[in-house]
KEDOZA-530764 format. One record per residue: chain; x, y, z of N, C-alpha, C in turn. Coordinates in steps of 0.02 Angstrom, whole numbers, plus 50000, padded with zeros to 5 digits. Layout:
REC mol  n.xx  n.yy  n.zz ca.xx ca.yy ca.zz  c.xx  c.yy  c.zz
REC   A     X     Y     Z     X     Y     Z     X     Y     Z
...
# end
This chain:
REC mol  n.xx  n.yy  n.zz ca.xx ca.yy ca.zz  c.xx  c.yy  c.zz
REC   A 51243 48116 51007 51208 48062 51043 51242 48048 51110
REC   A 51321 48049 51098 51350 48027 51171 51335 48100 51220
REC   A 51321 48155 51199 51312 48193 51253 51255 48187 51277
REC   A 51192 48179 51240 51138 48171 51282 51125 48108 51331
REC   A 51167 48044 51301 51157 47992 51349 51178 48032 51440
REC   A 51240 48061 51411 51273 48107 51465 51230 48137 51514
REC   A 51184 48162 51484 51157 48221 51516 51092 48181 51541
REC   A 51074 48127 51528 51022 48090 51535 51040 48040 51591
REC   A 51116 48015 51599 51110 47977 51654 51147 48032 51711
REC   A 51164 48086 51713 51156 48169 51762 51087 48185 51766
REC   A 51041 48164 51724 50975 48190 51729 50925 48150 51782
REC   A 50947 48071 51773 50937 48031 51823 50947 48016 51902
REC   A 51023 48039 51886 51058 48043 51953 51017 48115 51998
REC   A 51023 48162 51950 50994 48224 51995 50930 48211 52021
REC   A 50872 48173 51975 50798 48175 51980 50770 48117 52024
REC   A 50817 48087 52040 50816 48009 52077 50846 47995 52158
REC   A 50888 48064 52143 50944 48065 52216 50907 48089 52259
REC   A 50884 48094 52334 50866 48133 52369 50910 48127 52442
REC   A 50907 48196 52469 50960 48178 52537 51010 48219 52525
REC   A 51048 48236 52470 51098 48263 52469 51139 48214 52430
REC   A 51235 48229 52441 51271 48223 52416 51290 48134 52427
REC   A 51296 48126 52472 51291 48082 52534 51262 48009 52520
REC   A 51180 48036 52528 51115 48004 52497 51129 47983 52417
REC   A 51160 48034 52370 51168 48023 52295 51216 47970 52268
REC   A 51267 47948 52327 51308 47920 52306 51313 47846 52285
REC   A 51261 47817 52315 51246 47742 52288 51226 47747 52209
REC   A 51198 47794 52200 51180 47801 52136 51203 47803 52092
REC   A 51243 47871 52103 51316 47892 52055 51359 47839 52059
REC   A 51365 47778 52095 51432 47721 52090 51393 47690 52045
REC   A 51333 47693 52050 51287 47621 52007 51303 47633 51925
REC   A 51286 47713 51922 51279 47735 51856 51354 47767 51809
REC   A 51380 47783 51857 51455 47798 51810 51524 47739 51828
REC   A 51516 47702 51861 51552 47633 51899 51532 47573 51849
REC   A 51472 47544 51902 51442 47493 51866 51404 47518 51781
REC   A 51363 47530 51778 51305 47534 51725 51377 47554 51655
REC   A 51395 47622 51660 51439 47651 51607 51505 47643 51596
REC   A 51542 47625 51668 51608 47616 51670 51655 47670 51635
REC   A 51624 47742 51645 51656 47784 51637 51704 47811 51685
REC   A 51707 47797 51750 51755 47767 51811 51775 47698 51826
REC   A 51839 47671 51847 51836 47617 51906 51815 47641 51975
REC   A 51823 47615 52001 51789 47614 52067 51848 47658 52129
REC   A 51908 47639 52106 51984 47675 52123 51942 47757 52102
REC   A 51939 47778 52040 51932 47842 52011 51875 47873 52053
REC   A 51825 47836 52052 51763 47856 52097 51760 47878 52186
REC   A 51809 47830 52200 51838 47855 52271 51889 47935 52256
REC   A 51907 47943 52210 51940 47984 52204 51911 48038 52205
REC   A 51862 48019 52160 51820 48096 52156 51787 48115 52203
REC   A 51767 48060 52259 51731 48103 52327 51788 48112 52355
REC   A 51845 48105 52356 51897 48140 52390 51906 48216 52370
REC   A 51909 48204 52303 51915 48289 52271 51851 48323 52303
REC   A 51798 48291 52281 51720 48319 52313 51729 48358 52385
REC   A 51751 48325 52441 51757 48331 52492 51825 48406 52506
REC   A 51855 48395 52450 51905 48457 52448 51890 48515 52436
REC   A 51828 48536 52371 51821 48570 52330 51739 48584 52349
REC   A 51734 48665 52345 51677 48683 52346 51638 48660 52311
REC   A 51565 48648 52340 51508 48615 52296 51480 48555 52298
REC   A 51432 48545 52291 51401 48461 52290 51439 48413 52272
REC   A 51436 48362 52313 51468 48318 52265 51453 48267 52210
REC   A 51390 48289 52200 51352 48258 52152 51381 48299 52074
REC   A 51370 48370 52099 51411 48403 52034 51458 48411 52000
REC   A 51508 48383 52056 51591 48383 52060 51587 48313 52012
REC   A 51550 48269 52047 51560 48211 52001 51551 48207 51919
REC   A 51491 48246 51920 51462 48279 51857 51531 48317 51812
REC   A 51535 48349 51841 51590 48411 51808 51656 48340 51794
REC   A 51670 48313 51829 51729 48293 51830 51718 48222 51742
REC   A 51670 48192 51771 51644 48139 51721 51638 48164 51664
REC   A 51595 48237 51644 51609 48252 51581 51651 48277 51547
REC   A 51703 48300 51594 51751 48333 51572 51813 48266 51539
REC   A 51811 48229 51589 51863 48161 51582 51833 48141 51517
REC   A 51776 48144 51483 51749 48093 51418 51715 48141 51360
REC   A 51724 48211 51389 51698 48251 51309 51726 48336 51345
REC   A 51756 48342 51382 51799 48401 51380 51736 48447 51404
REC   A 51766 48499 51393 51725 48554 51446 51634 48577 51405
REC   A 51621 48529 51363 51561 48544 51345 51532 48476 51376
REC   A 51564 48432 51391 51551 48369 51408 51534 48389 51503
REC   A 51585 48425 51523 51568 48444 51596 51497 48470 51602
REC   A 51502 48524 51556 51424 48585 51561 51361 48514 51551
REC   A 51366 48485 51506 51316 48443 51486 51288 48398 51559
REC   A 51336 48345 51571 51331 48319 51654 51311 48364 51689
REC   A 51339 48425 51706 51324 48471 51759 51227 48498 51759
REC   A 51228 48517 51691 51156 48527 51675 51111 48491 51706
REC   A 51142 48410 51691 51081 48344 51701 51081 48342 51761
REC   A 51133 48369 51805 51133 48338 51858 51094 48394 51899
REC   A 51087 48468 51894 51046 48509 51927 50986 48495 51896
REC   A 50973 48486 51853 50927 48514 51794 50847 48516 51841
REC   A 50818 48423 51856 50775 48404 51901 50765 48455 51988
REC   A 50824 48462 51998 50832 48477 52062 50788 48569 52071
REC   A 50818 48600 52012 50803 48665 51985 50742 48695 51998
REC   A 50697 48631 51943 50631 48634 51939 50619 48629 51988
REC   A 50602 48576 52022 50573 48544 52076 50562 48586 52126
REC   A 50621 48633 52151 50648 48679 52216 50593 48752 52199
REC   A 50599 48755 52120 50576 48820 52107 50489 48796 52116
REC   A 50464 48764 52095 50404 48726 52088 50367 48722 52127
REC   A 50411 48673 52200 50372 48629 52227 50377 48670 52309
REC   A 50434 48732 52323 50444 48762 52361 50389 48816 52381
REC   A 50342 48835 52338 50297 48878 52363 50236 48821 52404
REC   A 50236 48775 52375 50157 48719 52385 50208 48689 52454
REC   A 50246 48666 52449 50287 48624 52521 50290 48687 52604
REC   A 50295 48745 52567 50297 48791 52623 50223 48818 52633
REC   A 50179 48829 52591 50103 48842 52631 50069 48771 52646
REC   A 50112 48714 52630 50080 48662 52669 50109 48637 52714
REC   A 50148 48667 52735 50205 48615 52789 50176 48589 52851
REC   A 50133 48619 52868 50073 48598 52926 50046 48536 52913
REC   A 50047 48520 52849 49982 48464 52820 50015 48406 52862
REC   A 49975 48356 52881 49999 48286 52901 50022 48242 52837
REC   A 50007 48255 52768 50037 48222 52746 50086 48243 52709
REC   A 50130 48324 52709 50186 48332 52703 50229 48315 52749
REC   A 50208 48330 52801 50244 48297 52867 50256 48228 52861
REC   A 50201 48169 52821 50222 48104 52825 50262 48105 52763
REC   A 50270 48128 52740 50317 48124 52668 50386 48145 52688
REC   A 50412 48179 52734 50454 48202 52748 50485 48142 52819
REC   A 50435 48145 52852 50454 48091 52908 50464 48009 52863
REC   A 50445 48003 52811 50472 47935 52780 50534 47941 52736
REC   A 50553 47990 52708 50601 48009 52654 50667 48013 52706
REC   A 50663 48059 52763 50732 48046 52827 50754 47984 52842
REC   A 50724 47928 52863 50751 47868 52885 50776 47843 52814
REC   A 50749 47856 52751 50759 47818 52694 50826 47839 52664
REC   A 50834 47913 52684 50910 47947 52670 50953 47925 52720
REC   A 50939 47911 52763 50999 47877 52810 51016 47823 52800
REC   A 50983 47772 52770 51003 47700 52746 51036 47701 52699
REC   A 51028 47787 52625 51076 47793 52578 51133 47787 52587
REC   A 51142 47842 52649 51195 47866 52695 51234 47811 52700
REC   A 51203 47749 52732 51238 47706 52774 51276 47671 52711
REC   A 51220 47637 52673 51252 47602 52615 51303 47639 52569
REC   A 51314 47688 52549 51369 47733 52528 51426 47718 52568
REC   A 51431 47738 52645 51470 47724 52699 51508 47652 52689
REC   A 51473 47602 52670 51471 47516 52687 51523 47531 52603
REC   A 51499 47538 52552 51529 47544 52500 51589 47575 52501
REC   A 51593 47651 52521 51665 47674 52516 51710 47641 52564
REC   A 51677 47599 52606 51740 47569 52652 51758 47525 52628
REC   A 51728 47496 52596 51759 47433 52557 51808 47416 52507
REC   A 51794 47483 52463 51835 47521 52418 51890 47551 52455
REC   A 51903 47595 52499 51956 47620 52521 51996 47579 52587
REC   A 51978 47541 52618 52005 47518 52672 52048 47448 52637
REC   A 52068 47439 52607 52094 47389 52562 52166 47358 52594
REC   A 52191 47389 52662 52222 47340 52679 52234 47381 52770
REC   A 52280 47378 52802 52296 47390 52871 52327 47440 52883
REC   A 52363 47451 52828 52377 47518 52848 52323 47593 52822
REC   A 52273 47568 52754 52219 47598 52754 52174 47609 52809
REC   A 52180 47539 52858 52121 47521 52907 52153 47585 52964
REC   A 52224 47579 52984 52238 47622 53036 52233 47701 53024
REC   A 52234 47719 52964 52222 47783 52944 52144 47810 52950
REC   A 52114 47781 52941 52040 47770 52925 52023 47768 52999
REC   A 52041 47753 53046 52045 47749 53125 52055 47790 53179
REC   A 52119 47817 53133 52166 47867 53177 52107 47932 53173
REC   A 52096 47937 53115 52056 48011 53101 51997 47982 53126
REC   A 51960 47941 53118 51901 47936 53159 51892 47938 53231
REC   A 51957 47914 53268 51964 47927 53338 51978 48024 53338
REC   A 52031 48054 53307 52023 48137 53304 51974 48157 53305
REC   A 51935 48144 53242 51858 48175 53240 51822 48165 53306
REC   A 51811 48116 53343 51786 48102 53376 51809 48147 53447
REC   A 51865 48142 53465 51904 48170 53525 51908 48255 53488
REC   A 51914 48289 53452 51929 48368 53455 51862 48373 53395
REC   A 51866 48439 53380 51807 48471 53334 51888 48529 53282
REC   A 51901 48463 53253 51975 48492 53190 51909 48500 53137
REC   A 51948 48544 53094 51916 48562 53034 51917 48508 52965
REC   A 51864 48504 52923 51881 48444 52880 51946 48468 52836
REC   A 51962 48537 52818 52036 48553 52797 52088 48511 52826
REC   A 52067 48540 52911 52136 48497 52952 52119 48411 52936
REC   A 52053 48391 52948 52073 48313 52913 52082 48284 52861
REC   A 52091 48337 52803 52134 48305 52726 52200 48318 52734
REC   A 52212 48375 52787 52287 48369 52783 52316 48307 52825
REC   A 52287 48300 52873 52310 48255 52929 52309 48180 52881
REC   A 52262 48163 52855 52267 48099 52810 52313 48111 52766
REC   A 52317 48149 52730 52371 48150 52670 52445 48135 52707
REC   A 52462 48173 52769 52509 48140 52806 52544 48086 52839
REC   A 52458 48045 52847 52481 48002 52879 52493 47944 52827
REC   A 52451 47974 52752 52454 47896 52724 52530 47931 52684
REC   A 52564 47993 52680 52640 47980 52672 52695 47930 52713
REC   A 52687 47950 52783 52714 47915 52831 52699 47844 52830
REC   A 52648 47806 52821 52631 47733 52842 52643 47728 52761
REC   A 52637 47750 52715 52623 47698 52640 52719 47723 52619
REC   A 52760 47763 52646 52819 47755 52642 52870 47726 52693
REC   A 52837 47684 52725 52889 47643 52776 52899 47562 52764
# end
């Protein structure tokens, strides 16, 4: 029973998310944070950190990681399942009818309303993980420093996990 709940709230997250990884993430805090509390909210920042490290969605990473933390590596496969499972179909499905209609005006309006709606995911994800990770001043200046880098050079996101991991050695050991 506990694996299918598993695979049922991965089944949700996958069939409900649209946008990407990004877009998915209000969701995934709602449902393994709030709703299940199979993360704190600390753990959940964690895992888009790993996400962001590690090849692959980070919807899956979350997946993989959640089932593995609460039923071991059949517990990963299970999440992982739920969490493509929707996406699978859908791509295999809905990809022949979306591409001989892409002309239509009302794939076009389906698509022109679903963009602005993924960017507000975007944003609110954004508004959330800062809230969660910026937790005091020397978080705030780290969180700064690399946003001014990013901004001024085109470094690789490798070079900006290393560059943070550095800086929060240096500022969180002084």
């Amino acid at each position: 029973m506990v694996f299918l709940k598993l695979f049922i709230v991965f089944l949700k997250i996958g069939s409900f998310s649209f946008g990407g990884g990004y877009a998915m993430l209000p969701l995934i805090e709602q449902e393994i944070v709030n709703v299940h509390e199979w993360l704190s909210q600390n753990e959940f920042i964690d895992i888009i950190a790993i996400s962001q490290m590690s090849p692959g969605p980070i919807a899956i990473n979350a997946a993989t990681f959640v089932g593995f933390k609460h039923l071991g590596f059949v517990g990963a496969l299970v999440a992982t399942l739920g969490v493509v499972f929707t996406s699978f179909f859908l791509v295999v499905g809905l990809a022949r009818i979306i591409i001989k209609n892409q002309n239509s005006t009302i794939v076009k309006g389906i698509f022109s309303g679903i963009r602005p709606g993924v960017i507000g995911l975007i944003v609110a994800a954004c508004v959330s993980l800062f809230s969660a990770s910026i937790v005091d001043v020397k978080s705030l200046f780290i969180g700064l420093a690399i946003l001014l880098i990013l901004h001024k050079s085109k470094i690789h996101p490798i070079g900006v996990i290393f560059i943070s991991g550095i800086l929060g050695i240096i500022v969180y050991s002084i």
